[in-house]
C-alpha beads as a LAMMPS data file, in Angstrom:
LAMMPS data file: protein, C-alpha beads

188 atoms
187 bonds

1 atom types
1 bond types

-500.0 500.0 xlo xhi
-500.0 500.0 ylo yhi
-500.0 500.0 zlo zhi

Masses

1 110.0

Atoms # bond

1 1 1 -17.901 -11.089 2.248
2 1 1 -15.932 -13.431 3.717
3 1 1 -15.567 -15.718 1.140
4 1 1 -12.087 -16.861 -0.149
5 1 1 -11.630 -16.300 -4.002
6 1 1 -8.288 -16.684 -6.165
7 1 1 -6.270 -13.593 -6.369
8 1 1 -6.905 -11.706 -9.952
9 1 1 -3.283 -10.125 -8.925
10 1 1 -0.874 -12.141 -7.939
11 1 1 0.500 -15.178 -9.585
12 1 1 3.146 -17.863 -9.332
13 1 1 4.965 -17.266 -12.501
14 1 1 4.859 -13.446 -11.581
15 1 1 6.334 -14.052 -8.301
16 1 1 9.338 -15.777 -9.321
17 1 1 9.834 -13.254 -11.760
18 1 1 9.882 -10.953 -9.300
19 1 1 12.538 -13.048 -7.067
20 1 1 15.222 -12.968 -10.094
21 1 1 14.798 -9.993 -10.611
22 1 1 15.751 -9.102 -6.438
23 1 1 17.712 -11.843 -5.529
24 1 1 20.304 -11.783 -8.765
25 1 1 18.450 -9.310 -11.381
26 1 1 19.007 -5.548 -11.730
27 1 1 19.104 -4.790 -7.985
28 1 1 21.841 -6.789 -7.192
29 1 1 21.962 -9.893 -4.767
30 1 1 21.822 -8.166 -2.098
31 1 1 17.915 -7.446 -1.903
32 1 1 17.038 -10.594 -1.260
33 1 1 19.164 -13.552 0.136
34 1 1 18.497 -17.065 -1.456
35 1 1 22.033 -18.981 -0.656
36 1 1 25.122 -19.191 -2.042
37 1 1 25.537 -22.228 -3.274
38 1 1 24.380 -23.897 -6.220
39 1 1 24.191 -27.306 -4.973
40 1 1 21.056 -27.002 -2.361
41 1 1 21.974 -30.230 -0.427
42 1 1 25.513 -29.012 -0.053
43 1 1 24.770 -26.057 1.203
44 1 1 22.916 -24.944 4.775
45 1 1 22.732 -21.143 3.138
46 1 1 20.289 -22.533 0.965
47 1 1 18.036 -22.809 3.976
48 1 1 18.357 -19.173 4.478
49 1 1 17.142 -18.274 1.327
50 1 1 13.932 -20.594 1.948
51 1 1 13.445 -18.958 5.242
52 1 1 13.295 -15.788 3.040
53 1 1 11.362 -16.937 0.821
54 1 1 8.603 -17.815 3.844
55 1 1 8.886 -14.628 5.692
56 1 1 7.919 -12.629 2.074
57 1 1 5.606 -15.053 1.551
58 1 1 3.723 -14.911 4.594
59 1 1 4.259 -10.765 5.297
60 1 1 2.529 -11.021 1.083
61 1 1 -0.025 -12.959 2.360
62 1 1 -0.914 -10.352 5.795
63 1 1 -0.699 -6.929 3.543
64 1 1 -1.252 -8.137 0.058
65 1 1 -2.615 -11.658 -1.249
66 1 1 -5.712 -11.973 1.197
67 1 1 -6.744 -8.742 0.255
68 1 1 -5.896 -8.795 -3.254
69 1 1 -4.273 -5.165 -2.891
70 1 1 -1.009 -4.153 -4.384
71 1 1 -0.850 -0.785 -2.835
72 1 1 -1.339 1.415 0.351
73 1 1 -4.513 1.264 1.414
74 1 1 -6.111 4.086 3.517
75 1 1 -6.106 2.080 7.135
76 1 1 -6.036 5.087 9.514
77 1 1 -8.909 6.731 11.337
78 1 1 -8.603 10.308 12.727
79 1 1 -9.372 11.659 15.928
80 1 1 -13.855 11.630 14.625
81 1 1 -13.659 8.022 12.897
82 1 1 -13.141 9.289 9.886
83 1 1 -10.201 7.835 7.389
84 1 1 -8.618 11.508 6.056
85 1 1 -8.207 11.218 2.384
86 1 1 -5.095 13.029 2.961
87 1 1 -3.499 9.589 4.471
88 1 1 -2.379 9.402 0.744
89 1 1 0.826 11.153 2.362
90 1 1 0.818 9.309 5.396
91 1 1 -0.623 7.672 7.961
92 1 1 0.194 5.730 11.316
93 1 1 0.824 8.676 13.562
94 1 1 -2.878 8.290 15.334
95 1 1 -2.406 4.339 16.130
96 1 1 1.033 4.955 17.062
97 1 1 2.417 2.710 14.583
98 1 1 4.869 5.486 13.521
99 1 1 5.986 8.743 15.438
100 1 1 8.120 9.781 12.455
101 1 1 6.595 11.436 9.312
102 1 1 6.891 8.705 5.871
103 1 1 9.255 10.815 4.224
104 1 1 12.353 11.110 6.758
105 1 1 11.426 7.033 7.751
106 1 1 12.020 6.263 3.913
107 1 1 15.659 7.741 3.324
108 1 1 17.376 6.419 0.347
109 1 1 20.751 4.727 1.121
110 1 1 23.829 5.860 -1.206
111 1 1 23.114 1.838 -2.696
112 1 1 19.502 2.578 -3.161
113 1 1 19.526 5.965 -4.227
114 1 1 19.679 5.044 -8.345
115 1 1 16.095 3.738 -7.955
116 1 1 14.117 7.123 -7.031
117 1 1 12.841 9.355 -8.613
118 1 1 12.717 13.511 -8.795
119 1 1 9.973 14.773 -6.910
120 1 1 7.196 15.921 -9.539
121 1 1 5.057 18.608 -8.058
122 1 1 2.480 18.612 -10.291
123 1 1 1.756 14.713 -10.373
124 1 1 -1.340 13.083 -10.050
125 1 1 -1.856 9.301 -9.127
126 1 1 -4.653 6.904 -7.947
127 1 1 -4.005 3.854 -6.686
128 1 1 -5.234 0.823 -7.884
129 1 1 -6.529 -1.461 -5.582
130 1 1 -8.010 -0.456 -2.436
131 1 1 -9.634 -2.388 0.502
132 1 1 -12.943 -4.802 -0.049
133 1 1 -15.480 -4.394 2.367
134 1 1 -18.654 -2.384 2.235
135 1 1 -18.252 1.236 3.368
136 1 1 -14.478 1.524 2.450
137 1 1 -12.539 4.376 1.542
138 1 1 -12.006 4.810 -2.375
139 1 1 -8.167 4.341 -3.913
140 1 1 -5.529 6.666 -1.887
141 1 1 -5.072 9.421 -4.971
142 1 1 -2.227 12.313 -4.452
143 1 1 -2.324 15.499 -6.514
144 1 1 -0.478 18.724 -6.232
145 1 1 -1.263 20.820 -3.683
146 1 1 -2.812 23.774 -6.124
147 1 1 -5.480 21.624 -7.159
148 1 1 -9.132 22.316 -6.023
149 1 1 -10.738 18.689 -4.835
150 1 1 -9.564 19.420 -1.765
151 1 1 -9.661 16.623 1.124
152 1 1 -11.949 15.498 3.676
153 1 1 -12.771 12.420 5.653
154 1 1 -14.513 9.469 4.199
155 1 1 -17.400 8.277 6.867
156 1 1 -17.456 4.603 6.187
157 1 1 -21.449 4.634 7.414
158 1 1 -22.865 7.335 5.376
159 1 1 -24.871 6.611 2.044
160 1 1 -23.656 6.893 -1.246
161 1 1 -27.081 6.676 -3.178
162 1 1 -27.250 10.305 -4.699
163 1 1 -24.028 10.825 -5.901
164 1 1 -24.400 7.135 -7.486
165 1 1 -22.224 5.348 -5.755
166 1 1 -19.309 6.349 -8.089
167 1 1 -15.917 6.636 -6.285
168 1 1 -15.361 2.900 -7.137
169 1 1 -16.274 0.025 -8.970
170 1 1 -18.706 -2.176 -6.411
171 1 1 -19.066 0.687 -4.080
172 1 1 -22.217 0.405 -2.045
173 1 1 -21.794 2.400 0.711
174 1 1 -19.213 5.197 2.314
175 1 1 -18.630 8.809 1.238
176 1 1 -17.019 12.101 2.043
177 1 1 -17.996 13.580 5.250
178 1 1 -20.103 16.907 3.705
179 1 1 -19.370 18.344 6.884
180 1 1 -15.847 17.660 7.453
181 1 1 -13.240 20.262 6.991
182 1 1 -9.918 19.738 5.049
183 1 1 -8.959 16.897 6.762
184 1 1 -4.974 16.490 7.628
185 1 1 -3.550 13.157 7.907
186 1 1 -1.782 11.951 10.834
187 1 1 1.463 13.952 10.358
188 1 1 -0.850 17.413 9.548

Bonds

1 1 1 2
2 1 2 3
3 1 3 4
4 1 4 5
5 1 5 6
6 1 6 7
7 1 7 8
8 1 8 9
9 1 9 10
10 1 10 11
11 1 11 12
12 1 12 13
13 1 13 14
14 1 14 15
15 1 15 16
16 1 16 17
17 1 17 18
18 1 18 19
19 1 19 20
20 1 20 21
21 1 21 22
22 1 22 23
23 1 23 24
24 1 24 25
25 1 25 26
26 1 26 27
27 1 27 28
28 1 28 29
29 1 29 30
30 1 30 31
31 1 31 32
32 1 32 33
33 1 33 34
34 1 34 35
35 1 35 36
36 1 36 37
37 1 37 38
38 1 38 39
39 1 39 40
40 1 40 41
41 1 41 42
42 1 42 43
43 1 43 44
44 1 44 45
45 1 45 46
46 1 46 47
47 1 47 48
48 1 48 49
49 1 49 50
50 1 50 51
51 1 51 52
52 1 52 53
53 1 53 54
54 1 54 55
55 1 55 56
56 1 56 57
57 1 57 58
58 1 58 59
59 1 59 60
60 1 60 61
61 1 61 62
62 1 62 63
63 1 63 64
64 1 64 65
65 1 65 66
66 1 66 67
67 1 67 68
68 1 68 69
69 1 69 70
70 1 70 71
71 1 71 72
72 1 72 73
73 1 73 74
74 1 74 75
75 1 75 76
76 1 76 77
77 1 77 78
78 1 78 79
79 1 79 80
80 1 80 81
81 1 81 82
82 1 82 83
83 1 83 84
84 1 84 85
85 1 85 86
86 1 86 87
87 1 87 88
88 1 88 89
89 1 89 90
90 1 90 91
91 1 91 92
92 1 92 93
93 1 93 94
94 1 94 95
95 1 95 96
96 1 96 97
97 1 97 98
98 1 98 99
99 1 99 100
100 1 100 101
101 1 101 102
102 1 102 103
103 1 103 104
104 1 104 105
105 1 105 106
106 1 106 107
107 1 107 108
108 1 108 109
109 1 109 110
110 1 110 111
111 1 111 112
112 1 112 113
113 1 113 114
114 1 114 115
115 1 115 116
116 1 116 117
117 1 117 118
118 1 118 119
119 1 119 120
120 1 120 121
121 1 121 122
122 1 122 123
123 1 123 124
124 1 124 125
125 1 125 126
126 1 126 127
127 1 127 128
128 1 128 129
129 1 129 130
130 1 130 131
131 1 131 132
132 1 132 133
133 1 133 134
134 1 134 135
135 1 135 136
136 1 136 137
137 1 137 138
138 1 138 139
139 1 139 140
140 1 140 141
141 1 141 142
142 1 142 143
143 1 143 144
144 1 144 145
145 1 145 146
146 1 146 147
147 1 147 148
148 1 148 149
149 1 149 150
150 1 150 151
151 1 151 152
152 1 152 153
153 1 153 154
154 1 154 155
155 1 155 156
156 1 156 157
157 1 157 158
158 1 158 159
159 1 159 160
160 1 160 161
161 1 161 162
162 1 162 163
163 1 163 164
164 1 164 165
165 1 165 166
166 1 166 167
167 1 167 168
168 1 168 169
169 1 169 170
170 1 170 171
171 1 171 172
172 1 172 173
173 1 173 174
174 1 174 175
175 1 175 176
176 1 176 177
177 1 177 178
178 1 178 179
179 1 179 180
180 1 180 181
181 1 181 182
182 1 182 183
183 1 183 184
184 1 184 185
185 1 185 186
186 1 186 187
187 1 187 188
C-alpha cells in the first residue's frame, strides 16, 4: 500500500540481543566486529564497530525491516513472468545476480562448520513471511522431492477467487499458473 507501519518483527531489544550473541556470544567475536576496547573515547576501533553496526543496519533495513520479512522471499521471474515455486532452492541465475548454484556459493568454512546441520531428505518447511503487495507469491515452502504438490509458476495477475484466496493470510490476488508445467528454478 505504500503506507509505512511499525515492524510486528523486529525490535530494538531483539536486535541487541542478537549483537551479543555475534559480536562476543556463542559464535565467537569474530562474526561481528564492535572494537576492542572498552573505553569508546580511547579507542578509534570503536568506530569500526559503529560502522558495523550501520552497514547491518542499513543492508536490515533494504532486505528485511521495510518489508517486514525475515526470510527469502521468492524475487525471481522465469523466462514467461512467472516466479517458479521451485526458487525455494534457488534463485538469481535469470537476473544474473548469481552464475553459481546456492549450494556450492554457501560452503561452510572449517570455523563455521559446527553450526549446520545434516541434510534431512524428507523435511518440509514454509517460510514465514513473504512479500506484501497484491498478487505476490505465497511463502517459499521446500519438501522432499517424493512428494506429490509438485511445482509450477505463480502468475502474479491471475485471480484467486475460486480457490478462495487461500495460499495466505490477506491474499487477494495471484495463483498457480494451471497451465504451467513443473516449473525449475533458475539453476533447473
Amino acid at each position: 500500500t505504500g503506507e509505512q507501519i511499525p515492524s510486528k518483527r523486529y525490535r530494538f531489544d531483539g536486535f541487541i540481543n542478537a549483537l551479543g550473541i555475534i559480536s562476543k556470544g556463542d559464535m565467537g567475536s569474530s562474526y561481528f566486529y564492535l572494537g576492542q576496547s572498552n573505553d569508546p573515547v580511547a579507542s578509534p576501533n570503536v568506530n569500526y564497530g559503529l560502522v558495523n553496526i550501520a552497514l547491518l543496519l542499513s543492508q536490515a533495513v533494504l532486505e528485511s525491516v521495510k518489508y517486514d520479512v525475515c526470510d527469502e522471499v521468492n524475487w525471481e521471474k522465469d523466462v514467461f513472468g512467472r516466479y517458479p515455486l521451485a526458487n525455494s532452492c534457488g534463485q538469481g541465475r535469470f537476473s544474473g545476480v548469481t552464475r553459481t548454484s546456492y549450494d556450492a556459493a554457501n560452503q561452510c568454512t572449517s570455523e563455521e562448520s559446527f553450526m549446520a546441520c545434516p541434510v534431512d531428505p524428507y523435511m518440509t518447511v514454509t517460510a514465514e513471511s513473504r512479500v506484501i503487495w497484491a498478487g505476490a507469491p505465497p511463502p517459499l515452502e521446500c519438501f522432499p522431492a517424493t512428494n506429490d504438490k509438485g511445482t509450477g509458476g505463480w502468475d502474479s495477475n491471475l485471480s484467486c477467487t475460486a480457490d478462495g484466496c487461500s495460499h495466505y493470510d490477506g491474499q487477494v490476488k495471484g495463483n498457480i499458473d494451471p497451465n504451467s508445467i513443473p516449473s525449475p528454478n533458475s539453476f533447473g
